[in-house]
BAPADO-131479 format. One record per residue: residue number from 1; residue in one letter; y, z, x of N, C-alpha, C, O in turn. Coordinates in Angstrom, 2 decimals, padded with zeros to 5 digits. Layout:
BEGIN
SITE  resi  resn      n.Y      n.Z      n.X     ca.Y     ca.Z     ca.X      c.Y      c.Z      c.X      o.Y      o.Z      o.X
SITE   NUM     a        Y        Z        X        Y        Z        X        Y        Z        X        Y        Z        X
...
# end
This chain:
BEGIN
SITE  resi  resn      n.Y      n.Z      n.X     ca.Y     ca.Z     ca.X      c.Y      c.Z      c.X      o.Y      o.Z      o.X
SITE     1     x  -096.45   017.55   055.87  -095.92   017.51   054.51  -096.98   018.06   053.55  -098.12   017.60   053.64
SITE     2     x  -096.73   018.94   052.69  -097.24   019.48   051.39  -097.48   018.41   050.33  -096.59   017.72   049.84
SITE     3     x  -099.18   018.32   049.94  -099.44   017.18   049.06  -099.84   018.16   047.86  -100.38   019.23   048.15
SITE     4     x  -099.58   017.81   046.37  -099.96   018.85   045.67  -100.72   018.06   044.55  -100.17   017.01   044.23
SITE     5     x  -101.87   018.37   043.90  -102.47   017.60   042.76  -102.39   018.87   041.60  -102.14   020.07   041.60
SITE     6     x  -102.88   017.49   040.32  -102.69   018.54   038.98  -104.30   018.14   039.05  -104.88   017.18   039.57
SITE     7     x  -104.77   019.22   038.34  -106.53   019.76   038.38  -106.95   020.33   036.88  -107.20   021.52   036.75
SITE     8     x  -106.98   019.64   036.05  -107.60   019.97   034.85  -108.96   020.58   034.81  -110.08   020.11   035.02
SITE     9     x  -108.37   022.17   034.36  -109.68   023.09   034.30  -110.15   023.17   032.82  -109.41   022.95   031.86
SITE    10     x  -111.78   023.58   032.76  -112.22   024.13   031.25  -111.57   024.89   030.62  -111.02   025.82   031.20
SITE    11     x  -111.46   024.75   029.42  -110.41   025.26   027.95  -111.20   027.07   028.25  -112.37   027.43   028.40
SITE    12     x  -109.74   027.92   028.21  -110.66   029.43   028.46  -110.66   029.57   027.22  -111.36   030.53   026.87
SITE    13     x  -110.08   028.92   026.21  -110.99   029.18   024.80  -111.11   027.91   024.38  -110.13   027.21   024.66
SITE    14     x  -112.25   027.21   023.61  -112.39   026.59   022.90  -111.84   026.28   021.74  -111.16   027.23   021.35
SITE    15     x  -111.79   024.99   020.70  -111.50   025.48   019.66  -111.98   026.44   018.98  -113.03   026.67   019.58
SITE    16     x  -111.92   027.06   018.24  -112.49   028.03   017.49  -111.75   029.15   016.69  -110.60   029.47   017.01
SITE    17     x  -112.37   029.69   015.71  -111.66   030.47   014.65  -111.54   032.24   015.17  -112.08   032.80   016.13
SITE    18     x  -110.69   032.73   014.21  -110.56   033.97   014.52  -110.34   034.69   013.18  -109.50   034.12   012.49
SITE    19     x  -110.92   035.92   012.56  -111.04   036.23   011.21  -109.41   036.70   011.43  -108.90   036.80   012.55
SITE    20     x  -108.72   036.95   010.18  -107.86   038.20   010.10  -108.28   039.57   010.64  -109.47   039.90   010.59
SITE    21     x  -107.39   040.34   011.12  -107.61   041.68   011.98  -108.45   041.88   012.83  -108.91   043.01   013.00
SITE    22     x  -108.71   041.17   013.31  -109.67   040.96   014.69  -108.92   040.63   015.89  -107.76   040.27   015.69
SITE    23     x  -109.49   040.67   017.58  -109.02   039.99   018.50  -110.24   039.99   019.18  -111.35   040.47   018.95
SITE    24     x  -109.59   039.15   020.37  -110.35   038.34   021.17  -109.98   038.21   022.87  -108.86   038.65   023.12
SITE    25     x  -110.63   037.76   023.92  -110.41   037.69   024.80  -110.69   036.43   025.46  -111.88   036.10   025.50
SITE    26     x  -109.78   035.63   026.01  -110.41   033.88   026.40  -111.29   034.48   027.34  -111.28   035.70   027.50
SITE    27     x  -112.31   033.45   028.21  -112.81   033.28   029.12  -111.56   033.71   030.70  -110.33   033.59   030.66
SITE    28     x  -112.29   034.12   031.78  -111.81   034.53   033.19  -111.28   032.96   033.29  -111.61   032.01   032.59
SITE    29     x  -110.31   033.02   034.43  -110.12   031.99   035.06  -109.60   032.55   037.01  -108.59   033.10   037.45
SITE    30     x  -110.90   032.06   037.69  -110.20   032.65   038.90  -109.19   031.75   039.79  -109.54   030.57   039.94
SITE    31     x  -108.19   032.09   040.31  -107.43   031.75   041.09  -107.08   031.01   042.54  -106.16   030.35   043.02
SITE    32     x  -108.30   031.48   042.91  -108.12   031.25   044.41  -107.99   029.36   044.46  -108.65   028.58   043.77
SITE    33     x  -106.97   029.01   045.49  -106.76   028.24   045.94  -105.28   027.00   045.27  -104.71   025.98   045.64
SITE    34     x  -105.26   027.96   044.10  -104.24   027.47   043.11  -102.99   027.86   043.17  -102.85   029.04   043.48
SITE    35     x  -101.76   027.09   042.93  -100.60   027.50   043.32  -099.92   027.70   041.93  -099.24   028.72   041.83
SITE    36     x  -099.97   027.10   041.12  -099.47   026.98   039.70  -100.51   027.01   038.85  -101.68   027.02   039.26
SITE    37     x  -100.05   027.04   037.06  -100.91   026.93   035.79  -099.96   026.75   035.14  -098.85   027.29   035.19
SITE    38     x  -100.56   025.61   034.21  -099.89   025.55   032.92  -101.08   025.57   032.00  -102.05   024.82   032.09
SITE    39     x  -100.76   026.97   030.66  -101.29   027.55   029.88  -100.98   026.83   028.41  -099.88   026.95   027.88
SITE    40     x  -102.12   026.02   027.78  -101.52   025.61   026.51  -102.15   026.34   025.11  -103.36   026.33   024.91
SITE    41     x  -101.37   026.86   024.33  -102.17   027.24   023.24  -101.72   026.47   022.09  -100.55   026.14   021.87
SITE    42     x  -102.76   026.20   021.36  -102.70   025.38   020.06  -103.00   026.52   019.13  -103.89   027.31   019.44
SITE    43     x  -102.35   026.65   018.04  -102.51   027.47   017.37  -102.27   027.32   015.57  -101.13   026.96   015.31
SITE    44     x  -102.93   027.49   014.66  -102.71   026.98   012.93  -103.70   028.14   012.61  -104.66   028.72   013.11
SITE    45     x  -102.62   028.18   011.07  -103.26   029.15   010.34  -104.56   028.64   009.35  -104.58   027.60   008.68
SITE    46     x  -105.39   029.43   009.43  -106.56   028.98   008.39  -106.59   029.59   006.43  -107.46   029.76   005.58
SITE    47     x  -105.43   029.69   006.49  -105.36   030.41   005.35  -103.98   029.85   004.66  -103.01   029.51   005.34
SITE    48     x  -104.02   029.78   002.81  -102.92   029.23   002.65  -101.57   029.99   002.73  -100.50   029.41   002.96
SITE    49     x  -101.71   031.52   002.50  -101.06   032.61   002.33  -100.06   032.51   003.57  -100.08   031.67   004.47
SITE    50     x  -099.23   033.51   003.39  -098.53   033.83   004.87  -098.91   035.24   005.33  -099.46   036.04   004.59
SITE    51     x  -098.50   035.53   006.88  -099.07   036.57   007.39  -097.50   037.76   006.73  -096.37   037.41   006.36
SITE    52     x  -097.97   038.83   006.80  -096.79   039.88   006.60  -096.91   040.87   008.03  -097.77   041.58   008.55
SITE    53     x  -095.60   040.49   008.31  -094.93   041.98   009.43  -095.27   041.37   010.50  -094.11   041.13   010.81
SITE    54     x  -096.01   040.80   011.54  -096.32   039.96   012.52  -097.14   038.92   012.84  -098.30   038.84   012.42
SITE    55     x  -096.78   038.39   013.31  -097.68   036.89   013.96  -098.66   037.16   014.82  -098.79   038.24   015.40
SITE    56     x  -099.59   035.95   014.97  -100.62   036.71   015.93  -099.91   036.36   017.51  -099.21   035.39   017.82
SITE    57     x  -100.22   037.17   018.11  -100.17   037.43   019.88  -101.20   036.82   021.02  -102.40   037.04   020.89
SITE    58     x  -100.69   036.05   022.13  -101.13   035.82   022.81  -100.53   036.04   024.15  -099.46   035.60   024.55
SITE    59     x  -101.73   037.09   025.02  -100.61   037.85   025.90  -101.62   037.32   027.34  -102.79   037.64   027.56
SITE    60     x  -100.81   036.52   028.11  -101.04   035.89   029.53  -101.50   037.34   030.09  -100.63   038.21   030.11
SITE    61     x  -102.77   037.66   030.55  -102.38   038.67   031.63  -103.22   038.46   033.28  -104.12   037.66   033.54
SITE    62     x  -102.75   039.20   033.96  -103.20   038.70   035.43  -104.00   039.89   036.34  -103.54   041.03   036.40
SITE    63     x  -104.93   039.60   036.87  -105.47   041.14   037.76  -105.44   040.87   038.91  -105.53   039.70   039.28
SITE    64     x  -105.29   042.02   039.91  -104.82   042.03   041.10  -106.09   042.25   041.97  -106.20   042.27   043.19
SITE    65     x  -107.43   042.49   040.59  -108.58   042.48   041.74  -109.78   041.39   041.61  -109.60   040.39   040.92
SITE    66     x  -111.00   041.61   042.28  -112.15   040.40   041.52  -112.23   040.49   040.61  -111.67   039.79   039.76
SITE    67     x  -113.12   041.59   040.39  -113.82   042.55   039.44  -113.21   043.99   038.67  -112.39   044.87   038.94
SITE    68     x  -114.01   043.69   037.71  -114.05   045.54   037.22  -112.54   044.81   036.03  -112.04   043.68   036.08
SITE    69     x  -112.20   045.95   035.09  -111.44   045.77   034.01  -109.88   047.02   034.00  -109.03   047.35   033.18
SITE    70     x  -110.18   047.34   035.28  -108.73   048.60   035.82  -107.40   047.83   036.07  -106.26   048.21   035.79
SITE    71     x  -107.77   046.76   036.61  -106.10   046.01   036.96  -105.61   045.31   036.26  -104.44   045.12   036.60
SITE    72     x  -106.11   044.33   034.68  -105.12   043.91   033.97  -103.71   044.13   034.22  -103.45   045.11   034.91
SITE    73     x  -102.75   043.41   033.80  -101.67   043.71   033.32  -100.87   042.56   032.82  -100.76   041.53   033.49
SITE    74     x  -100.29   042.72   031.62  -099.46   041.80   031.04  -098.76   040.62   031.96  -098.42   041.02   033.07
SITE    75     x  -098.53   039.38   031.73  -097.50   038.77   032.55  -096.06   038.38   031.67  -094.88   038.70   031.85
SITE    76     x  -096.60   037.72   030.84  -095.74   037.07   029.55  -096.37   036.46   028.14  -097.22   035.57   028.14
SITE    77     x  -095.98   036.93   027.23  -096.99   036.56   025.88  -095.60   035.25   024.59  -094.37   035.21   024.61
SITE    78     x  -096.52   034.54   023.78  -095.98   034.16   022.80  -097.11   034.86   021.49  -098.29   035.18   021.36
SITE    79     x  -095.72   034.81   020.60  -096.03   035.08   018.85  -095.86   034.15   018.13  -094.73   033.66   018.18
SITE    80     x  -096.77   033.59   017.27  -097.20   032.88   015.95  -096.46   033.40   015.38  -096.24   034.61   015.38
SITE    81     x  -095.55   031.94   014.31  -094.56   032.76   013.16  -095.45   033.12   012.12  -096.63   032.85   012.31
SITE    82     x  -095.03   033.84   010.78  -095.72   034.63   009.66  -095.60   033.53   008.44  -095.82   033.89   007.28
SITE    83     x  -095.23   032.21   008.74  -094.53   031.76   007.01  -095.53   030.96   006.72  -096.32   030.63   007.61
SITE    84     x  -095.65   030.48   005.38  -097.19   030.43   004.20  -096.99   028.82   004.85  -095.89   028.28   004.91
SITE    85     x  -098.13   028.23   005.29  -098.09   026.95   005.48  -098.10   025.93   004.20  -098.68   026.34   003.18
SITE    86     x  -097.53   024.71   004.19  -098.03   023.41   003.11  -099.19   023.49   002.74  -099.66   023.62   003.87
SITE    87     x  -100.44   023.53   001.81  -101.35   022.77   001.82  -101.56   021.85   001.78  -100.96   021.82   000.71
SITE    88     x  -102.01   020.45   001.95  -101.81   019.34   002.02  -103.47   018.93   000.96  -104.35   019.75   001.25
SITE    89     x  -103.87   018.02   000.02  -104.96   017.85  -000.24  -105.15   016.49   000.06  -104.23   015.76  -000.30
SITE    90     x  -106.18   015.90   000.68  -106.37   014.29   000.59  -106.97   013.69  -000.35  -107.62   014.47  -001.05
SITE    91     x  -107.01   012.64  -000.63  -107.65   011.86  -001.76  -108.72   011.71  -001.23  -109.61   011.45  -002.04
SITE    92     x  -108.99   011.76  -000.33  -111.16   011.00   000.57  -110.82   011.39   001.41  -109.76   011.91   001.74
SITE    93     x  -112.05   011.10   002.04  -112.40   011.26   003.48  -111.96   010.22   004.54  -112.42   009.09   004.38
SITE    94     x  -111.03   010.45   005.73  -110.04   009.76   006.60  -111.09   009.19   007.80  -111.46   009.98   008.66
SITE    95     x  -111.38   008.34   007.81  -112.17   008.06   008.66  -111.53   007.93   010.27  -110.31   007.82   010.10
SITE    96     x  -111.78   007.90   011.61  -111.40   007.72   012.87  -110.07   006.66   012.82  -110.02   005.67   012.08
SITE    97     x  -109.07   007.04   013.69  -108.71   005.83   014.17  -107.98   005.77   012.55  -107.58   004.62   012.32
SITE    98     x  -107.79   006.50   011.68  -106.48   006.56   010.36  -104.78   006.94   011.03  -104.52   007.59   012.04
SITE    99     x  -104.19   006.54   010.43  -102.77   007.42   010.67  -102.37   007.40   009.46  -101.84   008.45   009.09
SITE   100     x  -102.43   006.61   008.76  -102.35   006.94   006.97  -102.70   007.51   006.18  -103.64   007.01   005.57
SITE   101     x  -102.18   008.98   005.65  -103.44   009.90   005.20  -102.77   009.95   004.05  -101.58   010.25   004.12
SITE   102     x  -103.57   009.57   002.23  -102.91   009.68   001.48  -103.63   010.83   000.74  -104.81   011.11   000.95
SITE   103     x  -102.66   011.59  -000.33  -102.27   013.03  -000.20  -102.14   013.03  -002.15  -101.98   012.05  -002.87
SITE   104     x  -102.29   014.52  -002.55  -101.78   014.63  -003.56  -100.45   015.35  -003.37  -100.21   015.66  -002.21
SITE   105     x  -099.48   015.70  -004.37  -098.37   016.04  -004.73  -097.68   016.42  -003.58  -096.58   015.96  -003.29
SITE   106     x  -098.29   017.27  -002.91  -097.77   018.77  -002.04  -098.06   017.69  -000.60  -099.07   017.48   000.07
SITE   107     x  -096.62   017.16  -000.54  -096.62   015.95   001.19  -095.99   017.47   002.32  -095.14   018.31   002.05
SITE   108     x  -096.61   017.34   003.22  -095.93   018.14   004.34  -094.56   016.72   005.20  -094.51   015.56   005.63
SITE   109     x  -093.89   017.69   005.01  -092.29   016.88   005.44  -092.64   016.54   007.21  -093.54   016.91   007.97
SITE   110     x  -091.24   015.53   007.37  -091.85   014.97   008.70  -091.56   016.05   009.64  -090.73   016.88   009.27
SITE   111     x  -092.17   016.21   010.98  -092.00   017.35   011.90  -093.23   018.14   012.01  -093.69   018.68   013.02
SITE   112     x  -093.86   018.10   010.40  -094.83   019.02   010.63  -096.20   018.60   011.22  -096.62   017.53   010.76
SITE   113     x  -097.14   019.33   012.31  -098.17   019.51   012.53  -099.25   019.99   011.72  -099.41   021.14   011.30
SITE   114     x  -100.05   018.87   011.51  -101.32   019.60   010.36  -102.93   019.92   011.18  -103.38   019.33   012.16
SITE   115     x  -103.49   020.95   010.46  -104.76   021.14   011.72  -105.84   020.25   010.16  -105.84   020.25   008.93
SITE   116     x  -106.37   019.80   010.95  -107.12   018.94   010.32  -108.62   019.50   010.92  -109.19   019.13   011.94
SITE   117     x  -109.20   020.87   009.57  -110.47   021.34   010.01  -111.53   021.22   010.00  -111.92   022.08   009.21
SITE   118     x  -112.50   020.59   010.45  -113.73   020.40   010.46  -114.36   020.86   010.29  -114.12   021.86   010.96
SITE   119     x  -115.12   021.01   009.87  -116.52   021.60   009.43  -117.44   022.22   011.12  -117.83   023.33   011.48
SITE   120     x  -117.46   021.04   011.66  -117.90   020.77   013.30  -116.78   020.86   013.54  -115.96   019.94   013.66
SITE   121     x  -116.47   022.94   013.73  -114.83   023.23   014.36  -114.41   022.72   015.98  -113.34   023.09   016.48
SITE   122     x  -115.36   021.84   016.70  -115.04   021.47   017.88  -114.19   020.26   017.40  -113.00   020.26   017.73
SITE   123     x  -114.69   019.15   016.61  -113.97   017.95   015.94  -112.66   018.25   015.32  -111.85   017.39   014.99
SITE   124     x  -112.51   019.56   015.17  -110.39   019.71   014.63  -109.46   019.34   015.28  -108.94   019.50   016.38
SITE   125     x  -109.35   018.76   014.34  -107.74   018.08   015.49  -106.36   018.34   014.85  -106.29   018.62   013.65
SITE   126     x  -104.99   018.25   015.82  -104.12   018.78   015.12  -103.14   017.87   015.17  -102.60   017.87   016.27
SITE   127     x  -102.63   017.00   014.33  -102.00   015.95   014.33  -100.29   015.77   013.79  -100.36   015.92   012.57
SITE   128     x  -099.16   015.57   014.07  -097.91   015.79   013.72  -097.20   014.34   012.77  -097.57   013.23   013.15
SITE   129     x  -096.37   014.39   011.77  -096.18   013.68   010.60  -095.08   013.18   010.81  -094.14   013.96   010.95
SITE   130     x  -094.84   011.80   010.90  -093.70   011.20   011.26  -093.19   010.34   010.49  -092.14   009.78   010.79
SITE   131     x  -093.91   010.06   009.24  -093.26   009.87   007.87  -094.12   009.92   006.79  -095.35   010.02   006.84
SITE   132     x  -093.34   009.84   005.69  -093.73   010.53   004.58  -093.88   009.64   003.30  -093.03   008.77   003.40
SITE   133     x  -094.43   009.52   002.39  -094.51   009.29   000.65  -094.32   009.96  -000.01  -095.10   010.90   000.13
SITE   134     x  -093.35   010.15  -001.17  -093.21   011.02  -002.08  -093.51   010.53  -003.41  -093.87   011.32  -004.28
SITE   135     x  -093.39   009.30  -003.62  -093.33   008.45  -005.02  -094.63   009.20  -005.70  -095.68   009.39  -005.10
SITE   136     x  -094.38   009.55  -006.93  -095.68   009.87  -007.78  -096.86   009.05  -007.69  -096.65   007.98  -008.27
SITE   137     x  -097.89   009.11  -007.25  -099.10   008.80  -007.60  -099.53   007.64  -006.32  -100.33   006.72  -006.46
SITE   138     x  -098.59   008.03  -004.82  -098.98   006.77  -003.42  -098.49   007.93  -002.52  -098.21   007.67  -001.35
SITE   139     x  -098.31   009.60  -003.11  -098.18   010.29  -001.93  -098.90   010.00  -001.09  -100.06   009.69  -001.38
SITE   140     x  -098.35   009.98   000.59  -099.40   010.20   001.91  -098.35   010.54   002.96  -097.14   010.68   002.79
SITE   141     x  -099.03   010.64   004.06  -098.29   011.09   005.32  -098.41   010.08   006.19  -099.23   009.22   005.84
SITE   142     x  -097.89   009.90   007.17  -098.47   008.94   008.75  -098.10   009.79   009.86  -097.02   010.25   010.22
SITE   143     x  -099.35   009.87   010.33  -099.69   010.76   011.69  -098.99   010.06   012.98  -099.05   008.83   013.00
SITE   144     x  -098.45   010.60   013.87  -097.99   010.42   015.14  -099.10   009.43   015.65  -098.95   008.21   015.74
SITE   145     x  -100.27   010.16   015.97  -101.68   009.34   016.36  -102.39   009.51   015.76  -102.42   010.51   015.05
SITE   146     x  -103.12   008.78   015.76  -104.95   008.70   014.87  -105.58   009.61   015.19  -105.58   010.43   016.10
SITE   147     x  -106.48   009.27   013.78  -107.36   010.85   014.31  -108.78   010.01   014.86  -109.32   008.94   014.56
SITE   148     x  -109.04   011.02   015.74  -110.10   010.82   016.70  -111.74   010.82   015.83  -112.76   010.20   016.14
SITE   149     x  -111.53   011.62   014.83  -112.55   012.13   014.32  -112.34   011.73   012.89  -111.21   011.86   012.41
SITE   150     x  -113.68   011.08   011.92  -113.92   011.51   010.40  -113.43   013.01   010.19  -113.83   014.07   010.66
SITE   151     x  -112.27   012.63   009.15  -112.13   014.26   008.90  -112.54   013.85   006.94  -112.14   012.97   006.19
SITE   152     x  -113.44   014.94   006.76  -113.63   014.88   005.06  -112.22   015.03   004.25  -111.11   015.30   004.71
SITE   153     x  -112.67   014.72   002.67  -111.57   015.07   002.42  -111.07   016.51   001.64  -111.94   017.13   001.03
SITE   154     x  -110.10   016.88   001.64  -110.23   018.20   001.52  -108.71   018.74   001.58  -107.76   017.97   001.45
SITE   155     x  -108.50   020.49   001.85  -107.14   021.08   002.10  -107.19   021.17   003.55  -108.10   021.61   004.25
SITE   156     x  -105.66   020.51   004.01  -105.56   021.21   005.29  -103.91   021.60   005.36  -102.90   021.04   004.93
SITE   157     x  -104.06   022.37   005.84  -102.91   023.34   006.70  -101.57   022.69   007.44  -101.68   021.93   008.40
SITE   158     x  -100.24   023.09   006.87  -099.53   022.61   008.73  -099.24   023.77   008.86  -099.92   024.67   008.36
SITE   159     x  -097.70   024.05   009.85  -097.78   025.51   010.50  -098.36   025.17   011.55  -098.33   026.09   012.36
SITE   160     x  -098.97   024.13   011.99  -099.59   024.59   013.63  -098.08   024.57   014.67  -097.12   023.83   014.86
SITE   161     x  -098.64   025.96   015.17  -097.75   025.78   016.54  -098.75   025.23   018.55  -099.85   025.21   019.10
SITE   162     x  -097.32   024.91   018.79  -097.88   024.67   020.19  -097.06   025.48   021.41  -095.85   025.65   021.58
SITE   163     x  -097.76   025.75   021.89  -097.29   026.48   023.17  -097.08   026.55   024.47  -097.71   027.54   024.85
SITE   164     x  -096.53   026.04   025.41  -096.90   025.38   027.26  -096.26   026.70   027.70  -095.26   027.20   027.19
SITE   165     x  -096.93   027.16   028.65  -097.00   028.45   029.70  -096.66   028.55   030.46  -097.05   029.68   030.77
SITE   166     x  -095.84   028.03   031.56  -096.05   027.81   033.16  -096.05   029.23   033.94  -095.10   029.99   033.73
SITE   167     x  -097.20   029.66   034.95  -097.39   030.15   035.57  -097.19   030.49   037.24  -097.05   029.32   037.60
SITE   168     x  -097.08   031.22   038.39  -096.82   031.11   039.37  -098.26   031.91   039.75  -098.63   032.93   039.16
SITE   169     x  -098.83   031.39   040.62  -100.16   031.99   040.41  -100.37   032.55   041.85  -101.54   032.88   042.06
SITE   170     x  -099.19   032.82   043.31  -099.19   033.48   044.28  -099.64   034.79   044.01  -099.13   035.38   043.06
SITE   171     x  -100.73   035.49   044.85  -100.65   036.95   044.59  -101.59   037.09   043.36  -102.03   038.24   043.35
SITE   172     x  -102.09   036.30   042.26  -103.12   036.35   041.09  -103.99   035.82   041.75  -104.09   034.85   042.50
SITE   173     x  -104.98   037.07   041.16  -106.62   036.65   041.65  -107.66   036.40   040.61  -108.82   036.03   040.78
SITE   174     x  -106.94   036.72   039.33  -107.81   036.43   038.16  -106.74   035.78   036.83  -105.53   035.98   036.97
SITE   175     x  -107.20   035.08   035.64  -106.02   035.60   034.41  -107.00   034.94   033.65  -107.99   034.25   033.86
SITE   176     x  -106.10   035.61   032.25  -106.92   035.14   031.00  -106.02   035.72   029.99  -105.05   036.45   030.23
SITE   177     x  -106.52   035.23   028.53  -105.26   035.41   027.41  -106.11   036.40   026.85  -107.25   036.73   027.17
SITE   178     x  -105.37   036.83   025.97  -105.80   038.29   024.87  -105.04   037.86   023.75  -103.84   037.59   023.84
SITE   179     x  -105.81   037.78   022.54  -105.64   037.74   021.22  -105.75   037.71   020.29  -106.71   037.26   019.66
SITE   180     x  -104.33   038.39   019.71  -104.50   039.86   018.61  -103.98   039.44   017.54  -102.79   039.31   017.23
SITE   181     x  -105.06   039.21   016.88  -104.72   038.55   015.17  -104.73   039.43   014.38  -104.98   039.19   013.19
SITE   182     x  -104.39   041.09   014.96  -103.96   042.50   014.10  -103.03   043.19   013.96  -103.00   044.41   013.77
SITE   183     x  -101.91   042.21   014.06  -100.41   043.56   014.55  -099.71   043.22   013.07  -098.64   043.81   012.90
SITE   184     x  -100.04   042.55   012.21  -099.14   042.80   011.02  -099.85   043.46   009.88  -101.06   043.69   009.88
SITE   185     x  -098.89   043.81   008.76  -099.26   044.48   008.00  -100.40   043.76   006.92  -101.16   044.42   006.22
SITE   186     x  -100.36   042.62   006.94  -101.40   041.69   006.47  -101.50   040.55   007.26  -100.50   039.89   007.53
SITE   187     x  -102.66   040.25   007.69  -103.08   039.24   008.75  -103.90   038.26   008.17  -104.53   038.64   007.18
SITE   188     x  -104.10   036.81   008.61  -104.73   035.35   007.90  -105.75   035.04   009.09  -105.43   034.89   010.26
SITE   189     x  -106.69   035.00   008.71  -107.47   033.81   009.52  -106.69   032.56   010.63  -105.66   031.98   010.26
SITE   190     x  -107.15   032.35   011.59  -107.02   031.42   012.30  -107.33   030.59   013.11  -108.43   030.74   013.63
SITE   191     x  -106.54   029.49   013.50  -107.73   028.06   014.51  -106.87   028.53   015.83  -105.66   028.76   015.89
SITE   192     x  -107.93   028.63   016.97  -107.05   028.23   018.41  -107.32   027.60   019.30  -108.42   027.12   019.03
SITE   193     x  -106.89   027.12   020.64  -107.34   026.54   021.32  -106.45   026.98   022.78  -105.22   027.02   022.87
SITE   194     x  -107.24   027.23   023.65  -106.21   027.53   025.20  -106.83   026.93   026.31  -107.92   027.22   026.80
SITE   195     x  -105.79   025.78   026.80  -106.21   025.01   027.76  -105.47   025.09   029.51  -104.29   025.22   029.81
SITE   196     x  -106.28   024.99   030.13  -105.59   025.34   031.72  -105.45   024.12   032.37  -106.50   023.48   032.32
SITE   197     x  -104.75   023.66   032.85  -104.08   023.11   034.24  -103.60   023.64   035.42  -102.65   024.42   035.29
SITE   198     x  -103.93   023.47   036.33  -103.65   024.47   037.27  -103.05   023.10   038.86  -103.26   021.89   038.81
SITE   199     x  -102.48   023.69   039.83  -101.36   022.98   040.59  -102.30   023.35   042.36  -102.40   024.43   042.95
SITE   200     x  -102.72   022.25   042.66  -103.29   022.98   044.22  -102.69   022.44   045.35  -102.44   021.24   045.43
SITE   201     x  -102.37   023.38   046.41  -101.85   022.92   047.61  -102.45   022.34   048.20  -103.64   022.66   048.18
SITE   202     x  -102.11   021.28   049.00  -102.67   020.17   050.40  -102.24   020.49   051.52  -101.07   020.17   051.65
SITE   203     x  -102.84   021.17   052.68  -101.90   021.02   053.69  -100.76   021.61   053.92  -100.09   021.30   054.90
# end
């Protein structure tokens, strides 16, 4: 009988930022011995504006050799939508372990994901709003979960999207993401994050 475990690999990108009109390439991830991947990207805009003409791109691709940069090739990609996120402002600084974040005027409605940015961009976290205050002068939000981290107080963002990948990884001997925060006609700053899981056979 076939025994199969899930194997949490290193993030091929970290958190970390990306200017407008720029791209990037995650870290390699090699293959051997793996049967599956699931690819997660976290993704929020760093800017209050919206993007014009396209979203940024993140394109799965896979090589058929060790080495060398000749065999890329696309597998399957997602796009970031273009629309101007909430700003959200807090009254102070949210200390760990908050889900109550109180807010001036501008509440992000429930559903939304806010990236909550750090200064120490490893400490960002991206947290989703599951109810709301509107009353003049006790606006706030309540987070799904706490935040892990002191976040100061300050503007943050929603608009974060999330992304799950699943992969078939027979026949791949390498993969890694590519992404292109340059395909629209005006492009924003941004936060990302791409995390691997990967599926191994027993037997």
């Amino acid at each position: 009988m076939a025994l199969f475990t899930n194997t949490v690999q290193t993030d091929l990108s970290i958190i970390q930022t990306l200017a407008a009109d720029l791209t990037t390439k995650s870290s390699e991830f090699v293959t051997a011995g793996k049967l599956s991947a699931s690819i997660g990207i976290w993704h929020a805009k760093d800017n209050a504006s919206a993007s014009v003409g396209a979203g940024t791109k993140y394109t799965i691709e896979k090589s058929y050799t060790a080495n060398g940069n000749d065999s890329w090739i696309s597998v399957t990609w997602v796009q970031a939508s273009i629309t101007a996120p909430t700003a959200m402002v807090t009254d102070g600084e949210e200390a760990a372990g908050q889900t109550v974040i109180e807010c001036g005027a501008v509440v992000p409605v429930v559903g939304d994901i806010i990236c909550f940015k750090n200064a120490t961009i490893g400490l960002t976290e991206f947290r989703e709003v599951i109810a709301r205050v509107i009353a003049g002068g006790t606006e706030s939000v309540t987070l799904k979960d706490a935040l892990t981290n002191t976040q100061a107080q300050g503007t943050y963002y929603t608009q974060v999207e999330k992304f799950d990948i699943k992969l078939d990884l027979k026949g791949v001997v390498r993969l890694r993401v590519f992404v292109n925060n340059n395909l629209g006609s005006t492009n924003r700053a941004i936060i990302f994050r791409i995390a691997l899981t990967t599926c191994d056979g027993i037997g």
